[in-house]
C-alpha positions, 0 to 999 in steps of 0.5 A: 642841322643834317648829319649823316653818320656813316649811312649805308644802303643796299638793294636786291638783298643786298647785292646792289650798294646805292650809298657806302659809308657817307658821313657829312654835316649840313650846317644851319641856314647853309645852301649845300649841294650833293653833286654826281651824275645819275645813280650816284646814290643822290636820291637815296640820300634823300629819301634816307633823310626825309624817313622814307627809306631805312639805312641798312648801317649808320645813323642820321639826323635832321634839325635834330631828329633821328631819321628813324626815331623820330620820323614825325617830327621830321616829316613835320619840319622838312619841305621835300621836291623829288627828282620826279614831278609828283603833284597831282596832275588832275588838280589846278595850281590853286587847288594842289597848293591848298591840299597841300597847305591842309595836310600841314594844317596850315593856310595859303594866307598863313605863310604866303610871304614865303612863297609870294616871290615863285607864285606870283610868276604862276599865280595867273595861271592858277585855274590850269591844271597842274598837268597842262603846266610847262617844266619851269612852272611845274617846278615853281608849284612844287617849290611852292607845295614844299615850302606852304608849311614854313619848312626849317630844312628844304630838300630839292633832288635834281629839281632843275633836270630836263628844265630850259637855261632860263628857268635853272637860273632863275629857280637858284636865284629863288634858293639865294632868296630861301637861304637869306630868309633862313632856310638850310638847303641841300640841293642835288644835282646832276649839272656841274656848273651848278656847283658854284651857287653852292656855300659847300658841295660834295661830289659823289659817284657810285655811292662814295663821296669824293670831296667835300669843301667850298667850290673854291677850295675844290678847285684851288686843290686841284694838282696840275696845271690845266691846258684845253688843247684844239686841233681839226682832227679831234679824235686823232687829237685825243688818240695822240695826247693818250699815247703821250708818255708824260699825259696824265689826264685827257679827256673831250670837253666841247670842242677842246681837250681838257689834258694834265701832264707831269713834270715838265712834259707840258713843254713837249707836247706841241712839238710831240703833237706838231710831229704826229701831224697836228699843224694847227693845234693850239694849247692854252693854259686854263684854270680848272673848273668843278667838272675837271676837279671831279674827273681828276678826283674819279682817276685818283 
């Protein structure tokens, strides 16, 4: 359904490289996540795929298509919600849906089953303007807009970034809803607990890819055994486990260190950190998770 081939993209004539050497495939009906922090080369990816930037190298393709030989079929055949609220803000609910509905030569009616389930929710408010709106409604009119025209591919670029908890869950309990009516997603994000609500993910950072597999796989690859390690004095605490010779990985995560150790150096770090001082420290054997796996993956 998706296939990149090698893709490459540059900036500043070429001395900025947003994407290097990506290849992946996107099976039919399958909810795909592109996981990274910002400026990972996400969003260039993207718009590569939705023919709005050109690839410097490579080829790609969707339901299909070639991205650059046959970009009107594609534009036809994709629904696309940018990182970035791009609705017109002047029109109301009703109206932005309609335009939108025109310009694929289709009607709200036509394909209202689609979308009925996310406009309901927004429906009463349908005469506000498309500015006036919340971040969780503006999201759901902008689902709404890239789904009018009965798209076979959903492209959704960070589309939960700067959104409250209640209305992230319940915009991937929409895409669970999409996906079991046939749609292929490929879903960016920025927040690694969202991995899991993915069927395959592929973690990215500076343009690379890292992994690519089952959210359970990824985890279950993971080399060390995991210990999330608490003391008082948490700075002196991560001072202390990085001077250790047998730490292999440390880093904060919340209230907690999240730490790796090699062979049987595990059974000397309470003793070590009970001699730096540490009297209360707790250390506790923990399974990884996405968040790990990706820092684990980034040292390698």
């Amino acid at each position: 359904m998706i296939t990149l081939n090698n893709i490459k993209k540059t900036y500043n004539k070429g001395t900025v490289t947003a994407v290097k050497d990506i290849s992946f495939t996107v099976n039919p009906g399958e909810l795909f996540g592109l996981i990274g922090p910002d400026g990972a080369g996400k969003s260039t990816l993207f718009r590569i795929l939705t023919t709005l930037l050109l690839p410097d190298e490579g080829t790609a393709s969707v339901n299909g298509f070639d991205v650059i030989k046959d970009y009107k079929e594609i534009r036809k055949d994709v629904g696309y919600m940018p990182g970035k609220f791009s609705l017109y803000q002047d029109l109301t609910i009703e109206e932005n849906l309609n335009f939108f509905a025109t310009v694929f030569g289709t009607t709200i009616k036509k394909n209202y089953d689609l979308i009925k389930d996310i406009y309901q929710q927004i429906e009463p408010f349908k005469d506000r303007r498309a500015g006036k709106l919340s971040g969780g409604m503006k999201q759901k009119l902008a689902l709404c807009c890239a789904l009018i025209h009965k798209p076979a591919v959903l492209f959704l670029d960070e589309p939960t970034t700067g959104v409250d908890v209640v209305s992230r869950k319940e915009f991937w309990e929409m895409l669970k809803r999409l996906k079991a009516q046939g749609i292929t997603i490929l879903v960016s994000t920025p927040y690694m607990d969202e991995a899991n609500l993915c069927d395959r993910i592929a973690l990215i950072q500076k343009g690379n890819i890292l992994s690519i597999d089952t959210p359970e796989e990824i985890i279950r690859s993971f080399p060390n055994q995991l210990y999330a390690i608490k003391s008082s004095n948490t700075y002196k605490l991560l001072q202390d486990l990085r001077a250790f010779p047998g730490t292999v990985t440390c880093f904060a995560f919340g209230d907690a260190l999240h730490a790796t150790f090699s062979d049987q150096k595990d059974k000397e770090v309470l003793p070590y950190l009970q001699s730096k001082g540490h009297a209360d420290v707790s250390i506790a054997a923990i399974v990884p998770g996405i968040e790990d796996c990706f820092i684990h993956l980034l040292k390698d």
